[in-house]
C-alpha positions, -999 to 999 in steps of 0.1 A, spaced: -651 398 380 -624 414 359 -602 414 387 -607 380 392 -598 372 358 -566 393 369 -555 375 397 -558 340 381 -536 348 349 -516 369 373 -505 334 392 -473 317 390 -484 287 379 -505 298 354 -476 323 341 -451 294 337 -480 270 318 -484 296 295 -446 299 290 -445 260 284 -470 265 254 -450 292 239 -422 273 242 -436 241 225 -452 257 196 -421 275 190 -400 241 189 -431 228 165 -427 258 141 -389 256 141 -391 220 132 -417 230 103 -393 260 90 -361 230 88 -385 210 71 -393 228 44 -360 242 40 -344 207 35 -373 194 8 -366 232 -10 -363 227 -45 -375 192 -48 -401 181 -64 -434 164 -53 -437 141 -80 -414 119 -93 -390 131 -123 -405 127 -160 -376 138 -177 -351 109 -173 -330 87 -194 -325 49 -185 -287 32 -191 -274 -6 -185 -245 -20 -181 -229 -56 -176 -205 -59 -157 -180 -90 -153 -149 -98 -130 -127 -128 -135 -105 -144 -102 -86 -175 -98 -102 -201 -72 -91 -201 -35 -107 -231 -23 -118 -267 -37 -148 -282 -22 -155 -320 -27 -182 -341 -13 -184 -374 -8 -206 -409 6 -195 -434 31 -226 -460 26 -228 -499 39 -260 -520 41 -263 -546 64 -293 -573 84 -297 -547 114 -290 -513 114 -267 -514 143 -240 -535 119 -245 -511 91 -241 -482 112 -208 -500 128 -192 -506 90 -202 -472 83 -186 -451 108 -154 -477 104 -149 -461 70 -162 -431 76 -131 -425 106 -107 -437 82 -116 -414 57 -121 -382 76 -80 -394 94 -69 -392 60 -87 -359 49 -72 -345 82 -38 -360 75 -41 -335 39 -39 -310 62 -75 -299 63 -91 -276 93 -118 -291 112 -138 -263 103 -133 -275 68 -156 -306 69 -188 -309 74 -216 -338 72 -247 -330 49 -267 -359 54 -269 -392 74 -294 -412 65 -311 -447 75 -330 -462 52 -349 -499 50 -339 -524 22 -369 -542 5 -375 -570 -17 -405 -570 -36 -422 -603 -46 -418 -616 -84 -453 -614 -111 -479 -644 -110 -484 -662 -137 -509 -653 -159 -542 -665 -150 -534 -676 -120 -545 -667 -86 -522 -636 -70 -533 -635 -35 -516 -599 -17 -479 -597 -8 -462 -574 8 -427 -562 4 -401 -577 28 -374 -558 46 -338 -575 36 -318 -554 57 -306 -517 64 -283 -490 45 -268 -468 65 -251 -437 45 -232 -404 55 -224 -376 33 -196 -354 39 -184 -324 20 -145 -311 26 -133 -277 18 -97 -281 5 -77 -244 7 -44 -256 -5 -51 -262 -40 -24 -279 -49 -34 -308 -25 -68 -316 -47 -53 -338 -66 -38 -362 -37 -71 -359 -21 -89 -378 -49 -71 -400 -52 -68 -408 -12 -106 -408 -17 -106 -433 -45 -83 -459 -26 -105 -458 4 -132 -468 -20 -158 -437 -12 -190 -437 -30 -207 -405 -51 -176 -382 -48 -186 -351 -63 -161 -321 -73 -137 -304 -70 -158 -271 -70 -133 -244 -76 -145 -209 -63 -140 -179 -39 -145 -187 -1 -158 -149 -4 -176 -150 -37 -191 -112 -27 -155 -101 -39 -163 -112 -73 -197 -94 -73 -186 -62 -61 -157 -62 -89 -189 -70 -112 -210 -43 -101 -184 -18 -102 -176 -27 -141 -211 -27 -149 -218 4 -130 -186 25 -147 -200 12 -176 -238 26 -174 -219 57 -168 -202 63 -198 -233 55 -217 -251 83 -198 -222 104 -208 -223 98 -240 -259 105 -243 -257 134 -224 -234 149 -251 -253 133 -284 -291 146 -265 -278 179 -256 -285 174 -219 -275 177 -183 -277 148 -161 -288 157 -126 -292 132 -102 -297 94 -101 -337 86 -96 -333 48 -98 -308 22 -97 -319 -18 -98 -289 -46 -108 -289 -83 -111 -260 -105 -102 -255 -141 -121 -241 -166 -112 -208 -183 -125 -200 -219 -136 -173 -240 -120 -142 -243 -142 -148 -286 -137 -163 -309 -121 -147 -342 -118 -162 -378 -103 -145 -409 -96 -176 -426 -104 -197 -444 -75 -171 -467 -57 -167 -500 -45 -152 -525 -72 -152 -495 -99 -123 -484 -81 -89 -503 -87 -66 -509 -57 -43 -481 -63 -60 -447 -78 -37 -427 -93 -35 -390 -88 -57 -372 -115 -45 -342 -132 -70 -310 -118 -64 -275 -135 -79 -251 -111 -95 -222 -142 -106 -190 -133 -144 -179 -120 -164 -150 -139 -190 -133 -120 -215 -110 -137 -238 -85 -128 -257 -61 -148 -274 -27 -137 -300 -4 -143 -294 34 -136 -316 64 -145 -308 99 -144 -332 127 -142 -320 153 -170 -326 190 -178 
């Protein structure tokens, strides 16, 4: 029997399987040993001795672009003639925005909307009979809302009043900003950030500590207020026949951001 026992381990193939299990739990263990040699020295709970700093952070940058928005509305007895006195203006208007110089990729339509027009019958008398009546449909408005991006600023100021002449309805704007308003955050967040730093320096010296390592790190960005908004009003006869060109100062744009950093300390 003992040979027996022999003559199977003594077999290739079971010479090689054994080989393969060596093999594997020698890759497991090496694995294991890298393991704990890259967590040595950390510790298994979080840090308890930390100190917590702020800082708020702000970056200031001139506009790049304008955007202004604008309605091209007409109501009419079917909506197939409201629709056909709306898109009239609305390809007169979006010639002249183009002839501004404006990119295609520079307009774009927010809304269109179809909507019913009702009249609503008048109170009965008092103490009279006031059998049920329902509203009636007069006709059909027919409205489009466009909103244009304008990158030479110094051609805001003609668009208006273009806009006002061709007797557009709620124009909104100009809304000064960044195209890329993540520029203006990251100059934020890297104020705010040198700033939290120097207060952990300064603590460092006035504790008597050593700051270590950074344990946590959480920051808020704000937002940041258009230097002006300016309206035309809501069109039609508010408009006269010639608008003149407004005066538009373009301002500057903060961003904020404020952060929260904490240092574990010895």
């Amino acid at each position: 029997m003992n040979n027996s026992i022999y003559e199977m381990f003594d077999t290739g193939g079971v010479r090689a399987a054994l080989v393969g299990v060596l093999c594997i739990l020698s890759l497991f263990l090496l694995a294991e040993t890298i393991t704990v040699a890259a967590n040595f020295g950390r510790p298994g709970a979080p840090a308890t001795d930390t100190i917590t700093v702020q800082g708020t952070g702000q970056a200031t940058f001139p506009p790049d672009v304008a955007r202004v928005s604008f309605t091209v509305e007409h109501t009419a007895d079917t909506v197939a003639e409201a629709q056909a006195a709306t898109i009239k203006q609305a390809n007169a208007v979006l010639s002249f925005v183009e002839e501004q110089g404006v990119a295609e990729k520079d307009v774009k339509t927010l809304s269109y909307n179809i909507s019913p027009q009702y009249s609503y019958p008048g109170p009965c008398p008092a103490g009279s009979f006031c059998p049920v009546r329902e509203p009636k449909v007069t006709g059909y408005q027919v409205s489009e809302t466009v909103q244009v991006t304008v990158r030479d600023l110094e051609k805001v100021s003609d668009l208006l009043a273009g806009l006002g002449r061709l007797e557009v309805q709620n124009l909104n704007g100009p809304a000064f900003a960044l195209d890329d308003p993540t520029v203006g955050y990251d100059a934020a967040r890297a104020d705010a950030i040198a700033k939290a730093k120097a207060q952990a320096m300064l603590l460092e010296k006035q504790l008597g500590v050593s700051l270590t390592k950074i344990v946590n790190f959480s920051e808020s960005s704000g937002g940041y207020p258009y230097p002006m908004m300016y309206g035309l009003g809501m069109g039609g006869d508010s408009f006269e026949s010639k608008a003149s060109a407004p005066n538009i100062p373009t301002g500057e744009n903060t961003y904020n951001a404020s952060v929260s950093i904490t240092y574990e300390i010895r």
